[in-house]
C-alpha positions in Angstrom: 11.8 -15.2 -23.1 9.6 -17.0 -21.0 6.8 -15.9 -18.0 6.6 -17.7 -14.6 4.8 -17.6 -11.9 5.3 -18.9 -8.4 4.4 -18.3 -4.9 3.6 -19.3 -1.4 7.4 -20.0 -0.8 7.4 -20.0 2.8 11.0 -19.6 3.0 12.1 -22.9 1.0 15.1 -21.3 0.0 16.5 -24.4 -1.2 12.7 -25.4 -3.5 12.9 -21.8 -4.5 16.7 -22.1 -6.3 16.0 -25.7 -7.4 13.1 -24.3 -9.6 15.3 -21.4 -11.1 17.7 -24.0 -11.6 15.4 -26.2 -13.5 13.7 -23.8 -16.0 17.1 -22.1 -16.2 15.7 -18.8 -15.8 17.7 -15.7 -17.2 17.5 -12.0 -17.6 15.3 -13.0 -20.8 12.8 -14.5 -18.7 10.0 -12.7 -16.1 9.2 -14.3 -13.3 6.1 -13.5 -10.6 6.1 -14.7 -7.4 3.0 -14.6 -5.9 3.0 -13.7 -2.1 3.6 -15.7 0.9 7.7 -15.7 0.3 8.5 -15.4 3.7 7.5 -17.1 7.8 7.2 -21.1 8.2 10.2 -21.9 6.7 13.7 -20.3 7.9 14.7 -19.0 4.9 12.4 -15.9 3.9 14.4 -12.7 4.2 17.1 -14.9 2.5 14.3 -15.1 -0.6 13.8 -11.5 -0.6 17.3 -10.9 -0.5 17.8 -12.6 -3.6 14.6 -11.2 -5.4 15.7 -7.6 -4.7 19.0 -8.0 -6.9 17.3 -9.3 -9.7 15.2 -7.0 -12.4 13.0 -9.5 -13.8 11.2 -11.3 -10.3 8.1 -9.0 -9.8 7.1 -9.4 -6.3 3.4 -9.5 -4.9 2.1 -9.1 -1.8 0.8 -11.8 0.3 -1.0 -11.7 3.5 2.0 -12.9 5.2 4.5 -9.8 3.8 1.3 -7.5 5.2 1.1 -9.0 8.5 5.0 -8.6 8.3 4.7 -4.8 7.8 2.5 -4.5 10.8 4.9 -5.3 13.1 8.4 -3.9 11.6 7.7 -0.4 13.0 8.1 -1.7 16.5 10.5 -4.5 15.9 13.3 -1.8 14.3 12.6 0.3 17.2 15.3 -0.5 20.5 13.4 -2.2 22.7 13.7 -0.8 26.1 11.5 -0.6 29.1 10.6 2.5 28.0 9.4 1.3 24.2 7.6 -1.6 25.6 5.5 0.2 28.4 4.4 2.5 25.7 3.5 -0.4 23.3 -0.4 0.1 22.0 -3.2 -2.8 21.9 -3.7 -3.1 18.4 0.6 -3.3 18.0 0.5 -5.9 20.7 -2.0 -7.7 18.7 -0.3 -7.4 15.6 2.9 -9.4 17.1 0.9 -12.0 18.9 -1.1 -13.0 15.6 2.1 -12.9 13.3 3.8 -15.2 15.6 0.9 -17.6 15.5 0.8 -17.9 11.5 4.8 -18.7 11.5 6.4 -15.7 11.5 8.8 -15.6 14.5 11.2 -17.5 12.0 11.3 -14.4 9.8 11.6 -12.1 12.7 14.5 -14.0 14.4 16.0 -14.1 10.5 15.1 -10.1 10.3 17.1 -9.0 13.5 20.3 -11.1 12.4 20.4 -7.9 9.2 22.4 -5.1 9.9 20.2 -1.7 9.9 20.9 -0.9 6.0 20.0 -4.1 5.5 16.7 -4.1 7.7 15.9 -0.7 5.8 16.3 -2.1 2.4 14.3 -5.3 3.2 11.4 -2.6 4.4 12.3 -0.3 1.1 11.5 -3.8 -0.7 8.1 -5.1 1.1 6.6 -1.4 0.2 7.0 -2.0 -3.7 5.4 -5.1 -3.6 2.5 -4.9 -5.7 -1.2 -5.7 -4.5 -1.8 -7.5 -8.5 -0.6 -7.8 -12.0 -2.3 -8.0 -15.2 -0.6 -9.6 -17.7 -0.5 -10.9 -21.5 0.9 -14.0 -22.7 1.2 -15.5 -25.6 -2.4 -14.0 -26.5 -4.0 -15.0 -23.3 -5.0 -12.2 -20.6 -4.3 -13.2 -16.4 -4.6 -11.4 -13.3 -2.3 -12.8 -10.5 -3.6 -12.1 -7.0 -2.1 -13.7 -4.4 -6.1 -14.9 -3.1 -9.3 -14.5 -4.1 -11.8 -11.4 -4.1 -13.7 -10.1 -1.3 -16.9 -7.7 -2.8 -16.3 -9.3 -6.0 -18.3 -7.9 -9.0 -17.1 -8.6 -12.6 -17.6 -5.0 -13.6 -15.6 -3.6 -10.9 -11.9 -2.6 -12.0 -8.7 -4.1 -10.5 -7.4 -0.7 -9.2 -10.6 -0.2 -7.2 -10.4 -3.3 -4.7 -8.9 -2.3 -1.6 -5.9 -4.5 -0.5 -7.3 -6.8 2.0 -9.6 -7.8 -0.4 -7.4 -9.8 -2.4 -5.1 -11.2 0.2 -7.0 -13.2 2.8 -10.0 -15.1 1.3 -9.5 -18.3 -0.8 -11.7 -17.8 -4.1 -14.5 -20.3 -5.4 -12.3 -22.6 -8.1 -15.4 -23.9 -9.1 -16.7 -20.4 -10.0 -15.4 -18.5 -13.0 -14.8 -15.1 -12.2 -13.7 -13.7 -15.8 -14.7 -15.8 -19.2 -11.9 -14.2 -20.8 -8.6 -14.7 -18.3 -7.3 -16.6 -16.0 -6.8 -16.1 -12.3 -3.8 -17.3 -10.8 -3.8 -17.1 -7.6 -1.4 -18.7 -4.6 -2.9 -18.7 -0.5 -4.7 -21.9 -0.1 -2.5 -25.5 -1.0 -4.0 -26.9 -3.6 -4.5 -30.1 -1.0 -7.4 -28.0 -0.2 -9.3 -27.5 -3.1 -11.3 -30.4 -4.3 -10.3 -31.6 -7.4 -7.0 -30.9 -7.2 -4.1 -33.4 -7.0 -1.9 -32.6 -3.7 0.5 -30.7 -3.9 0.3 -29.7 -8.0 -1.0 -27.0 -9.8 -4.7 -26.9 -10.8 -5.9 -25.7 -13.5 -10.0 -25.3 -14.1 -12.3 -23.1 -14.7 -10.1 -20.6 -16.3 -8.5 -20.6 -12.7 -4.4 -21.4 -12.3 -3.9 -22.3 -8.4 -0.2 -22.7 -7.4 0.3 -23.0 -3.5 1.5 -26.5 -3.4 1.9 -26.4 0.5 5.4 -25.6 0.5 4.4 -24.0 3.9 2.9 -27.3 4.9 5.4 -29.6 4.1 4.7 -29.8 0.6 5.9 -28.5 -2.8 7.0 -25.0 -4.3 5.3 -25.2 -7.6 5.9 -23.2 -10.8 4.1 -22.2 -14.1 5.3 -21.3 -17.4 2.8 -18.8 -18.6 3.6 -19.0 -22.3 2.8 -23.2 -22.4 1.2 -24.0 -19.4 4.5 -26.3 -17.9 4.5 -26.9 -14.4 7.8 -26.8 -12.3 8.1 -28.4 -9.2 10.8 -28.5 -6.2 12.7 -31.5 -5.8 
């Protein structure tokens, strides 16, 4: 058995299969994907299609799956004149800013699904889980798919609302628990100074993984249990 984590996918279908492919992952195995699975690319609901049917890939929410809830109530509705005259500011918002951050791909993907299969893609998005807290091989991490908003080190995981782990970037050269490791997805690490493009860094008892697959870039993996990293071809 072996532990993985992944995330920011960005629907790279094809980088997500070619890293199950190359860690030959199995039912033994676990495997996290951290957020961001779906928009950019073309390929998201495809992703969670996949992840759904298999026991051992615990999903977690990513601002991109959230922004993706707010608008699913009014996209699974029949639009008529009627539906559209009656649609509220804040909805209308919703829509306009998940367009701009990419996710038009995933809606036009989204309407393809029959209605079962729109209702069990929904069914799916609401189990995702806001973090996990996990042991390996001894050491303790928390996987998030960003950083902390209202951080305090004495404040419990279960008491951080959800949009305060979603949408801010954390400081990678801070270190936010002496005894585990954060892994966290959201910002490529061709952003964080330090960091090689496009690979997984590792400092400051932090574990950062968005390899801008989003961006043109990578989908990175880690093996938990040795540190390996895993990257698309």
């Amino acid at each position: 058995m072996a532990v993985y984590v992944m995330s920011d996918l960005h629907g790279n279908y094809e980088g997500f299969m070619s890293i199950l492919e190359q860690i030959h992952f199995s039912e033994a195995d676990e495997l996290y994907v951290d957020g961001d699975i779906v928009d950019r690319g073309r390929d998201g609901i495809k992703i969670l299609q996949y992840m759904m049917m298999q026991p051992n890939i615990y999903p977690i929410i990513g601002n991109h799956e959230y922004a993706l809830m707010q608008v699913l109530d009014f996209v699974t509705q029949e639009i008529t004149e009627d539906a559209i005259s009656k649609i509220d500011e804040k909805t209308l918002q919703n829509i306009i800013e998940y367009q701009n951050i990419g996710g038009q791909v995933t809606l036009d993907e989204f309407h393809k699904l029959s209605k079962e299969e729109q209702r069990d893609i929904i069914e799916y998005l609401e189990e995702f889980a806001a973090y996990e807290k996990i042991s390996v091989n001894g050491k303790e991490f928390i996987i998030i798919h960003a950083g902390f908003i209202n951080f305090k080190p004495e404040r419990k995981m279960e008491d951080y609302q959800l949009y305060e782990l979603i949408f801010k970037a954390p400081n990678y050269e801070r270190v936010y628990f002496e005894d585990k490791y954060l892994v966290t997805g959201h910002l490529p690490t061709r952003a964080i100074y330090g960091a090689k493009p496009d690979e997984i860094f590792i400092a400051n008892n932090h574990i950062a993984i968005d390899c801008a697959s989003g961006y043109g870039g990578k989908v990175g993996c880690i093996r938990l249990d040795d540190f390996k990293c895993f990257y698309s071809m």
